[in-house]
Biopython code that builds the backbone (N, CA, C, O; Angstrom):
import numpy as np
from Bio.PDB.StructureBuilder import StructureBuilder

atoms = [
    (1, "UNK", "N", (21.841, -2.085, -2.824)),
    (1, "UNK", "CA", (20.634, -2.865, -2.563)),
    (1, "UNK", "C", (19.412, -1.970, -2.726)),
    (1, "UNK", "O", (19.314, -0.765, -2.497)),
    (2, "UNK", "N", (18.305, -3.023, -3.271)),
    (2, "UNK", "CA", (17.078, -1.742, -3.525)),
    (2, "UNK", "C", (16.154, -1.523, -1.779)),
    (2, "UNK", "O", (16.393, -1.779, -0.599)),
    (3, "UNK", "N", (15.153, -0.965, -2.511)),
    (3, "UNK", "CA", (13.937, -1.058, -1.408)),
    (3, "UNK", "C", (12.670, -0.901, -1.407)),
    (3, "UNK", "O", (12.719, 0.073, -2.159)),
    (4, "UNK", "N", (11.690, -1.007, -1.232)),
    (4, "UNK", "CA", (10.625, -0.956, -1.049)),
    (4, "UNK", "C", (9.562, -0.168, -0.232)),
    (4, "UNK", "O", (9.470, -0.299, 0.988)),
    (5, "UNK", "N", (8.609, 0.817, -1.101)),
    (5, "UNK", "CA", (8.438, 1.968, 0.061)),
    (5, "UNK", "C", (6.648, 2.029, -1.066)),
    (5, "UNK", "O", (6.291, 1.325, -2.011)),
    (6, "UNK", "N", (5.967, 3.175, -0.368)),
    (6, "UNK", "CA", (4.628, 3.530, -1.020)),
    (6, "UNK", "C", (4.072, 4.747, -0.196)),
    (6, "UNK", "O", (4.497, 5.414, 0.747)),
    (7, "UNK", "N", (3.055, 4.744, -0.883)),
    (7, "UNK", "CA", (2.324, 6.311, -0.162)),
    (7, "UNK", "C", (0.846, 6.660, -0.743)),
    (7, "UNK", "O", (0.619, 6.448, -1.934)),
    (8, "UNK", "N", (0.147, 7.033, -0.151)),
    (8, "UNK", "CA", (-1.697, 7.133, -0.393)),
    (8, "UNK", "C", (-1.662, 8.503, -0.476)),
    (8, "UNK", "O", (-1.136, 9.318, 0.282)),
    (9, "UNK", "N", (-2.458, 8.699, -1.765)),
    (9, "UNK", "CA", (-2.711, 10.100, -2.150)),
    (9, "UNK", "C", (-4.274, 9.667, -2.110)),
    (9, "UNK", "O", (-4.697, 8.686, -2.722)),
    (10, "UNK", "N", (-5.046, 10.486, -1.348)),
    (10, "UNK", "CA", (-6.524, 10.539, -1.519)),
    (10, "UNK", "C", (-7.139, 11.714, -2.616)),
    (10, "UNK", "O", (-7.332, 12.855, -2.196)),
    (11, "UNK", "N", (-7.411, 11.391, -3.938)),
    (11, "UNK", "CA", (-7.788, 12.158, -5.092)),
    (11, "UNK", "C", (-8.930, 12.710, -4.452)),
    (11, "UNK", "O", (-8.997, 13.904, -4.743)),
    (12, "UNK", "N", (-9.936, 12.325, -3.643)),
    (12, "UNK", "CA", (-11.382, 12.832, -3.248)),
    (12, "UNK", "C", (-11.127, 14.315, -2.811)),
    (12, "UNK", "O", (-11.732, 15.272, -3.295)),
    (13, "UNK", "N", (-10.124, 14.400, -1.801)),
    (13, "UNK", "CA", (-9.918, 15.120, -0.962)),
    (13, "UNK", "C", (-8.478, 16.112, -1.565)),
    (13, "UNK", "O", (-8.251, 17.271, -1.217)),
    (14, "UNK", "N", (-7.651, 15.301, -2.522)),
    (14, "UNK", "CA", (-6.870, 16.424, -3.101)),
    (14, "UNK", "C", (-5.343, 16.472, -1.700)),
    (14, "UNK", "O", (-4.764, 17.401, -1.137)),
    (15, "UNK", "N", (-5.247, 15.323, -1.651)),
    (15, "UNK", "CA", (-4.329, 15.209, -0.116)),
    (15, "UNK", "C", (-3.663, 13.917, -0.104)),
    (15, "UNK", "O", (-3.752, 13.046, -0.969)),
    (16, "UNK", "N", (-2.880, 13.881, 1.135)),
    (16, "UNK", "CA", (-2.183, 12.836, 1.378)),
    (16, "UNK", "C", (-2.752, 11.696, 2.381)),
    (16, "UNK", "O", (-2.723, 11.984, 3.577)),
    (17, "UNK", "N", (-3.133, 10.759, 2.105)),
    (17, "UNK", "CA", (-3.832, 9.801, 2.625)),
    (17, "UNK", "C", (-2.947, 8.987, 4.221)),
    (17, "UNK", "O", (-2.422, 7.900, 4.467)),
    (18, "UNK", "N", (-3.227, 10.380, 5.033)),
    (18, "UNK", "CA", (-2.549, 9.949, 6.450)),
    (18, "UNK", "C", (-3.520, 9.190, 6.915)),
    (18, "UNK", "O", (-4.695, 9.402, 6.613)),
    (19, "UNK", "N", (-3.098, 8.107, 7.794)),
    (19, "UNK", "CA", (-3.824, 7.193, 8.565)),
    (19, "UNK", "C", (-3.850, 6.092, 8.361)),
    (19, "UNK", "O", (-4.181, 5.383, 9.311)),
    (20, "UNK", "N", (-3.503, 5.394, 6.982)),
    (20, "UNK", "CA", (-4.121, 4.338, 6.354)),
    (20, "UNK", "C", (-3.271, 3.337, 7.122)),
    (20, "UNK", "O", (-2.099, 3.493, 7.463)),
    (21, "UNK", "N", (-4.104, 2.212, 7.353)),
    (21, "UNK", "CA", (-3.360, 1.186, 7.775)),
    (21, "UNK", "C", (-2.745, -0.309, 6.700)),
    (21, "UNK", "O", (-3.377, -1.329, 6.424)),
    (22, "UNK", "N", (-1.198, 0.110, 6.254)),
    (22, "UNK", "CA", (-0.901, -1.056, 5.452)),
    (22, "UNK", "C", (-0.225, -2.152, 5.624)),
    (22, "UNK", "O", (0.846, -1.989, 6.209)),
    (23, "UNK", "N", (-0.473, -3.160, 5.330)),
    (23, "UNK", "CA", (0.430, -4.612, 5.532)),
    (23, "UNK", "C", (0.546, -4.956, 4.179)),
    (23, "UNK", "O", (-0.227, -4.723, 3.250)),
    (24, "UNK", "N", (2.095, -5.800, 4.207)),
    (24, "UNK", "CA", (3.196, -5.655, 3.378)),
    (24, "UNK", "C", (2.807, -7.858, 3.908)),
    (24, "UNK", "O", (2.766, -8.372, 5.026)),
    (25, "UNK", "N", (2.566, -8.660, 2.173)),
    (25, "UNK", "CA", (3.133, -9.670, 2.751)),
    (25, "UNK", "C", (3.749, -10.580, 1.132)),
    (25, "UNK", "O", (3.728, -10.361, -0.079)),
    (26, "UNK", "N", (4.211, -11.573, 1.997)),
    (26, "UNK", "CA", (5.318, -12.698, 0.802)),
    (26, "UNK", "C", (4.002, -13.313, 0.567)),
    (26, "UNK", "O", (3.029, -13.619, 1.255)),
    (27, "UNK", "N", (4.513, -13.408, -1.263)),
    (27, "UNK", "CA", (3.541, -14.798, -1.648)),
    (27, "UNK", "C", (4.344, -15.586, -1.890)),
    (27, "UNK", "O", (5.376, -15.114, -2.366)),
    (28, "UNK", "N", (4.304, -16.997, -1.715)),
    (28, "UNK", "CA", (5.004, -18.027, -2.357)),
    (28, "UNK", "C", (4.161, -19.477, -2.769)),
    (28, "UNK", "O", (3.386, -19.745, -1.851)),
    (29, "UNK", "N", (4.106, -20.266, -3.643)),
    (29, "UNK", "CA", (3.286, -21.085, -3.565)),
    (29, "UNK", "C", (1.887, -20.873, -2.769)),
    (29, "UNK", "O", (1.647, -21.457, -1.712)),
    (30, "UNK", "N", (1.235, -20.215, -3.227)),
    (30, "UNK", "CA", (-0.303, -19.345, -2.791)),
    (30, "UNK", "C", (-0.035, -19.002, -1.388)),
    (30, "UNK", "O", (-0.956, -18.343, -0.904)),
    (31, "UNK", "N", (0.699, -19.183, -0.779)),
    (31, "UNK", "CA", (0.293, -18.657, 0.594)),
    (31, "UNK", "C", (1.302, -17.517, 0.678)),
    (31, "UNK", "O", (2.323, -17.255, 0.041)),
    (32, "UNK", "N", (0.523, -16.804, 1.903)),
    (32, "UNK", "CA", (0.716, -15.313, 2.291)),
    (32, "UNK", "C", (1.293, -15.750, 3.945)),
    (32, "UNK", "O", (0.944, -16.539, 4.824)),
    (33, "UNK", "N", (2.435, -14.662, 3.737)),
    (33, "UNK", "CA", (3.074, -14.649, 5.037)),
    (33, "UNK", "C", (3.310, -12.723, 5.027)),
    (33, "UNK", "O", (3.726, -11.912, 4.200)),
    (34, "UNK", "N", (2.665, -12.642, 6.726)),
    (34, "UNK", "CA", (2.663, -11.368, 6.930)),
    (34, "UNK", "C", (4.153, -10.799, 7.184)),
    (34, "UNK", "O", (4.934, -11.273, 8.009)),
    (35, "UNK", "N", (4.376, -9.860, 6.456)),
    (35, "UNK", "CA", (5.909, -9.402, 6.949)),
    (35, "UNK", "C", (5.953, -8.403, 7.582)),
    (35, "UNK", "O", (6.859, -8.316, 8.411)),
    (36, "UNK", "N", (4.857, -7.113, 7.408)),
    (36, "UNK", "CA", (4.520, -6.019, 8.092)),
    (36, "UNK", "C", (4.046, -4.878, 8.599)),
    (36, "UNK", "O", (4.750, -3.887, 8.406)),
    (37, "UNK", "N", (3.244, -4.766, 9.077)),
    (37, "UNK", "CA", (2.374, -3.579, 9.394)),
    (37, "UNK", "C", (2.631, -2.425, 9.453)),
    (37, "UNK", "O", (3.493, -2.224, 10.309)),
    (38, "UNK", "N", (2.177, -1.199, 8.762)),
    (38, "UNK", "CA", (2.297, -0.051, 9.239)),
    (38, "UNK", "C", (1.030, 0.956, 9.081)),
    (38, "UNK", "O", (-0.086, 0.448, 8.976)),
    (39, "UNK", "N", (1.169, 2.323, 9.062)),
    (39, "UNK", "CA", (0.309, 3.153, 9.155)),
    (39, "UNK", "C", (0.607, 4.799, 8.640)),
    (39, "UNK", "O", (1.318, 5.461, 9.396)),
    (40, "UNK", "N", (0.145, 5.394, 7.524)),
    (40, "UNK", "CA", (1.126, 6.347, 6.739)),
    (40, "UNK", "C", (0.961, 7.583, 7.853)),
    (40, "UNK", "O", (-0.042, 7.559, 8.565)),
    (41, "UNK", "N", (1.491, 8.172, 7.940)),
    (41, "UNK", "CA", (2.111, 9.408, 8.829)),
    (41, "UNK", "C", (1.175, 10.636, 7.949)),
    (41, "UNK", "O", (0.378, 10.319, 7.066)),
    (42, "UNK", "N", (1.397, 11.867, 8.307)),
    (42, "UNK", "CA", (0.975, 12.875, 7.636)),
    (42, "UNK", "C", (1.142, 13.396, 6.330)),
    (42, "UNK", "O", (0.479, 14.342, 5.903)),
    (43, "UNK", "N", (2.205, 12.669, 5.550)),
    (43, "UNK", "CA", (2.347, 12.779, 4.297)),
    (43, "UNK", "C", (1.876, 11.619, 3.571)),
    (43, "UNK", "O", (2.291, 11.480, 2.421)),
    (44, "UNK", "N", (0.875, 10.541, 4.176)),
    (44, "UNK", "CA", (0.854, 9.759, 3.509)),
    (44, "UNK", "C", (1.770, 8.744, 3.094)),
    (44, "UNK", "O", (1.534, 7.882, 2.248)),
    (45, "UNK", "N", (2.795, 8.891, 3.716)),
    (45, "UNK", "CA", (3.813, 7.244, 3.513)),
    (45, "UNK", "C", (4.139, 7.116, 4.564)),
    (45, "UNK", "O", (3.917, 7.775, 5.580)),
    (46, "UNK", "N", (5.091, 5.620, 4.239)),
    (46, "UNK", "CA", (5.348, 5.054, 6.035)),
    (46, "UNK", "C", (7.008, 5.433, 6.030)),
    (46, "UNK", "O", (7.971, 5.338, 5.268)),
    (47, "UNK", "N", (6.632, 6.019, 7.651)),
    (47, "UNK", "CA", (8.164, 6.607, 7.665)),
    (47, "UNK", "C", (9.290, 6.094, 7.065)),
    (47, "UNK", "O", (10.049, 6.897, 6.522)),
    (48, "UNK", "N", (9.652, 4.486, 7.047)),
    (48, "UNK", "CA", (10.342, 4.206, 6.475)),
    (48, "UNK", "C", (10.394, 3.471, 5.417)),
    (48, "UNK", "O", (9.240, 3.286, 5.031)),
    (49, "UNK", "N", (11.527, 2.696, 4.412)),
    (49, "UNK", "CA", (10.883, 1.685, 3.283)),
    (49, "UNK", "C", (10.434, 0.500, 4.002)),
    (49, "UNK", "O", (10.966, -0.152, 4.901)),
    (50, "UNK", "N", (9.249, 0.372, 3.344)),
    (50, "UNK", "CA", (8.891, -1.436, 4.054)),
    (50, "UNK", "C", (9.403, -2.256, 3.703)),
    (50, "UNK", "O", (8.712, -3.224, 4.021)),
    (51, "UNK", "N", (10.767, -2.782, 2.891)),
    (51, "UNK", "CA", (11.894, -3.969, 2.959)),
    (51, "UNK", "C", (12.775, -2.882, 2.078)),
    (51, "UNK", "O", (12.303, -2.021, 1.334)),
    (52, "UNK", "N", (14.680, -3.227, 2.444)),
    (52, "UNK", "CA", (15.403, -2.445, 2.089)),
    (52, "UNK", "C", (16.672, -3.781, 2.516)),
    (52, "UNK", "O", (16.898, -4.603, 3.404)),
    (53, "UNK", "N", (17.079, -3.435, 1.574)),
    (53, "UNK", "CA", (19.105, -3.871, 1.626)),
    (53, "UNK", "C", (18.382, -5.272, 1.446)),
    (53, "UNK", "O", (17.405, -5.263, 0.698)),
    (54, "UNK", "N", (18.856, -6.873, 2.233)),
    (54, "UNK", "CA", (18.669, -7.947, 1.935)),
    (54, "UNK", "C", (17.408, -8.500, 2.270)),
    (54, "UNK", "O", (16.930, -9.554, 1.851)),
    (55, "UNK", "N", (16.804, -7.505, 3.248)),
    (55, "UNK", "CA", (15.169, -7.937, 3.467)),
    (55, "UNK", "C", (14.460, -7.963, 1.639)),
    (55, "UNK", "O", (13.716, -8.809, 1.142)),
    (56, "UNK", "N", (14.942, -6.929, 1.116)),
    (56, "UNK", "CA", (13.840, -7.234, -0.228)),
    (56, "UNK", "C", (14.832, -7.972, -1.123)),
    (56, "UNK", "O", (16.008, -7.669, -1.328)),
    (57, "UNK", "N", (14.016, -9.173, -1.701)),
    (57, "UNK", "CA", (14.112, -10.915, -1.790)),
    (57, "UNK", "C", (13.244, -10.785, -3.408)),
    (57, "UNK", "O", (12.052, -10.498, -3.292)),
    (58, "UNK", "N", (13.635, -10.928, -4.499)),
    (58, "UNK", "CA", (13.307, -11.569, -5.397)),
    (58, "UNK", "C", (12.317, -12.476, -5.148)),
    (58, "UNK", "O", (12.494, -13.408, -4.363)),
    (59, "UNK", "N", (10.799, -12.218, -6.017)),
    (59, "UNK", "CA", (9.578, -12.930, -5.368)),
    (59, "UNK", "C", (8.131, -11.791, -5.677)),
    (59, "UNK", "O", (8.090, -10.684, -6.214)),
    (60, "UNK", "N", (7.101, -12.619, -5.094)),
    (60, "UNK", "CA", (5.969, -11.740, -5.145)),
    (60, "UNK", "C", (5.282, -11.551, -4.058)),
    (60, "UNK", "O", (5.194, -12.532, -3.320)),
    (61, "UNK", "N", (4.687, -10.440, -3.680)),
    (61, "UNK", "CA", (4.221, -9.537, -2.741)),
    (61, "UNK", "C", (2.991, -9.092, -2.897)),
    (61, "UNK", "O", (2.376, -8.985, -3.958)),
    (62, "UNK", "N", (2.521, -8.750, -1.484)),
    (62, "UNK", "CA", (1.076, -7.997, -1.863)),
    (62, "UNK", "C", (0.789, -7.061, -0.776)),
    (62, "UNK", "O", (0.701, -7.337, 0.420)),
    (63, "UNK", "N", (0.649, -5.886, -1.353)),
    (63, "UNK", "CA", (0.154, -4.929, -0.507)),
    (63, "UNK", "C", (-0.835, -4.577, -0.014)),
    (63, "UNK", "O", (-0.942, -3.535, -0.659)),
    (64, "UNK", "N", (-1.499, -4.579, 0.483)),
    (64, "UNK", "CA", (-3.208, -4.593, 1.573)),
    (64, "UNK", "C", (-3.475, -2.962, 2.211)),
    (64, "UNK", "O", (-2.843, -2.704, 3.235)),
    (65, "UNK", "N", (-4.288, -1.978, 1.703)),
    (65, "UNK", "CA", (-4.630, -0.770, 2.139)),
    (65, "UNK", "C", (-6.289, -0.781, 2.557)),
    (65, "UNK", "O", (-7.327, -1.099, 1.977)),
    (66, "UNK", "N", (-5.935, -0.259, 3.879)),
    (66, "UNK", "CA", (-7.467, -0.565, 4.321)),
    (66, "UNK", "C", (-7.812, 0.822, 4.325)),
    (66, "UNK", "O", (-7.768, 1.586, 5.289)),
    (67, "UNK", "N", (-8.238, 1.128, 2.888)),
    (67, "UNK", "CA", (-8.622, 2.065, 2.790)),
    (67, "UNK", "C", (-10.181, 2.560, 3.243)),
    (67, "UNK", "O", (-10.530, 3.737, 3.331)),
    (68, "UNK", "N", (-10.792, 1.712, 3.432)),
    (68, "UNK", "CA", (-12.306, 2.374, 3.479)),
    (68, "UNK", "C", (-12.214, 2.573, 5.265)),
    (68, "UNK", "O", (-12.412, 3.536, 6.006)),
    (69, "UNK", "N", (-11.971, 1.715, 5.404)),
    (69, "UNK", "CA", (-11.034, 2.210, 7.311)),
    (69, "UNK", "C", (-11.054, 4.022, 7.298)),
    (69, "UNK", "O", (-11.720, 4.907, 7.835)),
    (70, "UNK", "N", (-9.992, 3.937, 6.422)),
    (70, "UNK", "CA", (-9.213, 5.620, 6.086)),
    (70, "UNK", "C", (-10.768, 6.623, 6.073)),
    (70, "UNK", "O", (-11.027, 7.545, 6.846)),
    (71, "UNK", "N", (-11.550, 6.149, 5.060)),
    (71, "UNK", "CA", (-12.350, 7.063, 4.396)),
    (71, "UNK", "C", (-13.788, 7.617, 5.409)),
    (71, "UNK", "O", (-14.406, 8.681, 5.443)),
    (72, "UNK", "N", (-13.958, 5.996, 6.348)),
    (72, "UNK", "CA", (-14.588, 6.448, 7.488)),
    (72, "UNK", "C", (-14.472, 7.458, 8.107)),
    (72, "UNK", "O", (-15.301, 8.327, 8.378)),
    (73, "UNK", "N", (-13.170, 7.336, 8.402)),
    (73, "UNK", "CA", (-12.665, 7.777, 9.553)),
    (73, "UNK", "C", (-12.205, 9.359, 9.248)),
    (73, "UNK", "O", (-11.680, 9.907, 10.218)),
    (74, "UNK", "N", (-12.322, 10.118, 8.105)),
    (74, "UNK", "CA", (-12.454, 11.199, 7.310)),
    (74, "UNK", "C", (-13.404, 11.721, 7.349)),
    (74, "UNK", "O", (-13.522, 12.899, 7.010)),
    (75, "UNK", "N", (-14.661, 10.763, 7.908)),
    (75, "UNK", "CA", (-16.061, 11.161, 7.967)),
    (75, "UNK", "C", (-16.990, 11.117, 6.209)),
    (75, "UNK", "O", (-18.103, 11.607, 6.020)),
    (76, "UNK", "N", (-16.392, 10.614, 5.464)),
    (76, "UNK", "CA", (-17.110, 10.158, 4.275)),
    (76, "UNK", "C", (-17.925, 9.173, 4.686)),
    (76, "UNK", "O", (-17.659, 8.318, 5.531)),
    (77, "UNK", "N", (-19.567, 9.387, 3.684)),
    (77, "UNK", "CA", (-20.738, 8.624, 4.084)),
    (77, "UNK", "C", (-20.011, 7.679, 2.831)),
    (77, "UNK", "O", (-19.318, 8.022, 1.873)),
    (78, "UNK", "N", (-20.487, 6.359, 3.282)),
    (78, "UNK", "CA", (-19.961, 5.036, 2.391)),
    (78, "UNK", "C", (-21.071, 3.734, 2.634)),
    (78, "UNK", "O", (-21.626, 3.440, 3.692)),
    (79, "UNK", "N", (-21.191, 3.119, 1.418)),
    (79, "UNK", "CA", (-22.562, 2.501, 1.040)),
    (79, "UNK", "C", (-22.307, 1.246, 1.829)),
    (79, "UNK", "O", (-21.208, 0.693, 1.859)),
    (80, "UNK", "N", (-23.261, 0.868, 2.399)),
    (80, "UNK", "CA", (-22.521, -0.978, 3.068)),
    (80, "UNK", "C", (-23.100, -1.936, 1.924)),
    (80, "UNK", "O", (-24.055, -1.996, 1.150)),
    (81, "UNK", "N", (-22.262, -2.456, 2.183)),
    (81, "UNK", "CA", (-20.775, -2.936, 1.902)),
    (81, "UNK", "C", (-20.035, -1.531, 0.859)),
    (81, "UNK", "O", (-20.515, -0.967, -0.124)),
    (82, "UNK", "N", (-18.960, -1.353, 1.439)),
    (82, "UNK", "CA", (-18.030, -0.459, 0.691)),
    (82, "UNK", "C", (-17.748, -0.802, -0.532)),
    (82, "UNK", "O", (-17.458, -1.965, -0.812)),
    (83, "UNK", "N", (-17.806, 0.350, -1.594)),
    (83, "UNK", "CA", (-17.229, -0.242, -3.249)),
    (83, "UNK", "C", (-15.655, -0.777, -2.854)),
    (83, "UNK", "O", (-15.232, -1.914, -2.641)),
    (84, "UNK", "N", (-15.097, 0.323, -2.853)),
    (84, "UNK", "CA", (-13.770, 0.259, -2.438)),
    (84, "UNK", "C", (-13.470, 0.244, -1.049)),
    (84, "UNK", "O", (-13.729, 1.230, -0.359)),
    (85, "UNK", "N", (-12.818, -1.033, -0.452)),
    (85, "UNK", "CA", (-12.754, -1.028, 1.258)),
    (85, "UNK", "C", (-11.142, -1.548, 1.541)),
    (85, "UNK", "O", (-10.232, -0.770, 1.829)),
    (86, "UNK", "N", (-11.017, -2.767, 1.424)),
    (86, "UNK", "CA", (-9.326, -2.975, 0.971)),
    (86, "UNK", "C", (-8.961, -3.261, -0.051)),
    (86, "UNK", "O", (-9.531, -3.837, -0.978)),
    (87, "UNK", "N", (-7.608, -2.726, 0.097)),
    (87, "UNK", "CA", (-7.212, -2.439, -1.667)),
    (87, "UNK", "C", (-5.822, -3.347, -1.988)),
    (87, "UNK", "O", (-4.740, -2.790, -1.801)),
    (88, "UNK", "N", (-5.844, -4.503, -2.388)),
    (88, "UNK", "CA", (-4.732, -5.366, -2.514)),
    (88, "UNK", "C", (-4.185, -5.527, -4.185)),
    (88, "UNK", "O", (-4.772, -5.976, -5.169)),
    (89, "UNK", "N", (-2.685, -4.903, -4.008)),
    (89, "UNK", "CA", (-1.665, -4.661, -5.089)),
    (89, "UNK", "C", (-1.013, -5.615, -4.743)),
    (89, "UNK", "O", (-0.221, -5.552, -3.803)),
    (90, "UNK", "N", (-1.309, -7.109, -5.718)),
    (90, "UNK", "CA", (-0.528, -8.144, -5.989)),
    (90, "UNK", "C", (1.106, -7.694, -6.899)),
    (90, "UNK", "O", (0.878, -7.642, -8.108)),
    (91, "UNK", "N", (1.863, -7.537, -6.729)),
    (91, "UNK", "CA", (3.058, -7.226, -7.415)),
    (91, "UNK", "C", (4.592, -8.388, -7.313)),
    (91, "UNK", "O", (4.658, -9.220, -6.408)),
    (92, "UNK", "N", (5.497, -8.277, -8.170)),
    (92, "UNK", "CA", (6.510, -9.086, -8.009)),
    (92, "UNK", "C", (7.367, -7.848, -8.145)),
    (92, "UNK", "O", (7.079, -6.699, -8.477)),
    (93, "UNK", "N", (8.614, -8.476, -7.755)),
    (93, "UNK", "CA", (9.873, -7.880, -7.406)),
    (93, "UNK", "C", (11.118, -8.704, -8.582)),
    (93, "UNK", "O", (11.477, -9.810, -8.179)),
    (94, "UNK", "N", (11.537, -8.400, -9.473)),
    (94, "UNK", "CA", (12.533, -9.117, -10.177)),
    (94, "UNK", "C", (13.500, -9.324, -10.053)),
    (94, "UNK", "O", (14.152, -10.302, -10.417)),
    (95, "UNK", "N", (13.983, -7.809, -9.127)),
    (95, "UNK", "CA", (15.469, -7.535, -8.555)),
    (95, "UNK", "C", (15.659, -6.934, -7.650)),
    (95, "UNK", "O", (15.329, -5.757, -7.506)),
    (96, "UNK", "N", (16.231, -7.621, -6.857)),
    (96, "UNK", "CA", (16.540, -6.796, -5.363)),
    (96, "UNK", "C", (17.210, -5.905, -5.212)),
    (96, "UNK", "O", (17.303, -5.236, -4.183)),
    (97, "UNK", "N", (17.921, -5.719, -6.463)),
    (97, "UNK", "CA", (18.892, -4.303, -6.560)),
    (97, "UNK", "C", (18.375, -2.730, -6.691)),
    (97, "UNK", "O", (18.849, -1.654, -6.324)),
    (98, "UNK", "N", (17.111, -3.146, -7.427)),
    (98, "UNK", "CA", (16.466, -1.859, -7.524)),
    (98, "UNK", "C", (15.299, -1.648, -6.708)),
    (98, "UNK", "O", (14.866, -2.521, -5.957)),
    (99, "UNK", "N", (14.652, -0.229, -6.871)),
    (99, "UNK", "CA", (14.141, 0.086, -5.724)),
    (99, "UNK", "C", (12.449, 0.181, -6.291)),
    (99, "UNK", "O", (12.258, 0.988, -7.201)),
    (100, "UNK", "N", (11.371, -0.527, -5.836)),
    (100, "UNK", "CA", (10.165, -0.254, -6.378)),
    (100, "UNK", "C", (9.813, 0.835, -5.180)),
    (100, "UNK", "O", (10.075, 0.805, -3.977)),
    (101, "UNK", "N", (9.022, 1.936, -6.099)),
    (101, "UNK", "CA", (8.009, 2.543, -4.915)),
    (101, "UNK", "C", (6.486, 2.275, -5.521)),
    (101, "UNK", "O", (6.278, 2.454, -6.721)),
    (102, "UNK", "N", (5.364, 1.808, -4.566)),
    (102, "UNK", "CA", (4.216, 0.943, -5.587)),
    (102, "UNK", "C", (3.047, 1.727, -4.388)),
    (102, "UNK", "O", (2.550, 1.336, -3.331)),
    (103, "UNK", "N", (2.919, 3.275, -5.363)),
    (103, "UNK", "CA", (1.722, 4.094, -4.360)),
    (103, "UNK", "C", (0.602, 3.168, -4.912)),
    (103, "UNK", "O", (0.523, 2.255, -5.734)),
    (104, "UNK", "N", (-0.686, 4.212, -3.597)),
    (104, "UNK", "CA", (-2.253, 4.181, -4.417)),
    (104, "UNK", "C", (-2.406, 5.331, -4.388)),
    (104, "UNK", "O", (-1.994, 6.128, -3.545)),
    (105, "UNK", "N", (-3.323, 5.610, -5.783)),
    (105, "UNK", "CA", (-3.770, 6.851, -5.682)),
    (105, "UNK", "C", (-5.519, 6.225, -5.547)),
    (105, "UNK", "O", (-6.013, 5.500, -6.410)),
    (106, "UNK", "N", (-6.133, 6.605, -4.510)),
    (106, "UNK", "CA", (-7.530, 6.092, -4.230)),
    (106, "UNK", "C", (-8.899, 6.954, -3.666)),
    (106, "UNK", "O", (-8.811, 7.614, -2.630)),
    (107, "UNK", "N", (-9.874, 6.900, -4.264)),
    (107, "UNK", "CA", (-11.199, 7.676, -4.008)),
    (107, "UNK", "C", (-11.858, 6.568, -2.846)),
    (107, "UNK", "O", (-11.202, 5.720, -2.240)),
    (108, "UNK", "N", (-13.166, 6.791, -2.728)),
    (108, "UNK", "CA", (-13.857, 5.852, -2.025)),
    (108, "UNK", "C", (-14.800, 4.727, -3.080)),
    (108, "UNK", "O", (-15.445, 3.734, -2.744)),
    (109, "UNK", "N", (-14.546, 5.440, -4.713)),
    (109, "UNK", "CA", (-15.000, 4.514, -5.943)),
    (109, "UNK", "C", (-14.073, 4.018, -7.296)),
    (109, "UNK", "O", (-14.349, 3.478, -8.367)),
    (110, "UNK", "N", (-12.573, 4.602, -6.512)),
    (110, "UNK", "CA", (-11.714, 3.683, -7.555)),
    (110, "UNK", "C", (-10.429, 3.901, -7.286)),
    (110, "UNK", "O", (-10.353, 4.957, -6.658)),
    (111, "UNK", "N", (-9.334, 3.401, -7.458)),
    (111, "UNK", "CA", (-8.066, 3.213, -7.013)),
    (111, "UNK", "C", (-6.932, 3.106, -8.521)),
    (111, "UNK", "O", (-7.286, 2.862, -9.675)),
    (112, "UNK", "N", (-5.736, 3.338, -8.090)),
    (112, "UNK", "CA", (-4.845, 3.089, -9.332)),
    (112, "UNK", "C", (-4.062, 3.282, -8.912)),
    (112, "UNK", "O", (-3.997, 4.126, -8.019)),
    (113, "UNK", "N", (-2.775, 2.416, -9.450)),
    (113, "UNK", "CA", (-0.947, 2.366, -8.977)),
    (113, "UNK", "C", (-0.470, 2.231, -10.101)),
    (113, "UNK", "O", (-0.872, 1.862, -11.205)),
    (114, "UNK", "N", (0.793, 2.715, -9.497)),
    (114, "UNK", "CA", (1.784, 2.420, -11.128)),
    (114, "UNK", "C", (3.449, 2.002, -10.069)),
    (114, "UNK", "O", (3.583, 2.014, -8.845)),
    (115, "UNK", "N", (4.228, 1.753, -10.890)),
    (115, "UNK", "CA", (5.641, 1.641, -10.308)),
    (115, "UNK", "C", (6.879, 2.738, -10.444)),
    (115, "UNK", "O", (7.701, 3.037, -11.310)),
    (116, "UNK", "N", (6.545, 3.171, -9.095)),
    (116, "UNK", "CA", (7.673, 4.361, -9.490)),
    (116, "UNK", "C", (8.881, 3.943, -9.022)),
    (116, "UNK", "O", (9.006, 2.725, -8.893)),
    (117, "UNK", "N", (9.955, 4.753, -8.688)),
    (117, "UNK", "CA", (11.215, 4.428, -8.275)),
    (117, "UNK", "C", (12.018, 4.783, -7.266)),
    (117, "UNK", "O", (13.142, 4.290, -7.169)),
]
sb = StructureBuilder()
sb.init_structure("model")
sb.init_model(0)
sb.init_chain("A")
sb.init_seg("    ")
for serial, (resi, resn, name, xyz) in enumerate(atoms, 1):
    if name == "N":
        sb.init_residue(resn, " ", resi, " ")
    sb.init_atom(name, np.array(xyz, "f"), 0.0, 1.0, " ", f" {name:<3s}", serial, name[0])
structure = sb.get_structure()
């Protein structure tokens, strides 16, 4: 069975984006159901995968990083309204067998993911 996991690298700072607060939710027919909260540890990921074995379900997902939260709280000056404040990675899942890992790599003026494994 696969699983599902991620991790915040802050490029500004050249580090691992500890603190961030992420929620993990189902899309189905437009609506969003929260499945789960967490918060990355000192390396920047959450201790564990956020769905694994039959929890991760064929379907689409979206990941929510409240990053400008993070960047505050780093003590970076940030413009109001934030460029970048939460950062939502709409993604699907094709197979539950395999394992997505779906980082951000994020500044306080631009963000980027890819699908690792």
């Amino acid at each position: 069975m696969g699983k599902l996991s991620t991790h915040v690298l802050d490029t500004t700072q050249g580090k691992p984006g500890a603190g961030v607060k992420v929620e993990l939710y189902a899309v189905h027919a437009g609506a969003r159901t929260l499945l789960k909260t967490e918060t990355t540890n000192a390396d920047g990921r959450c201790t564990a995968p956020l769905l694994e074995g039959e929890a991760l379900q064929r379907g689409q997902y979206e990941l929510v990083f409240h990053a400008g939260d993070y960047f505050a709280a780093q003590g970076v000056t940030l413009p109001d309204p934030r460029f970048v404040d939460r950062v939502t990675i709409a993604f699907g899942v094709a197979s539950s067998e395999q394992n997505y890992h779906v980082p951000l790599v994020v500044t306080p003026w631009s963000y980027s993911t890819y699908r690792g494994s």
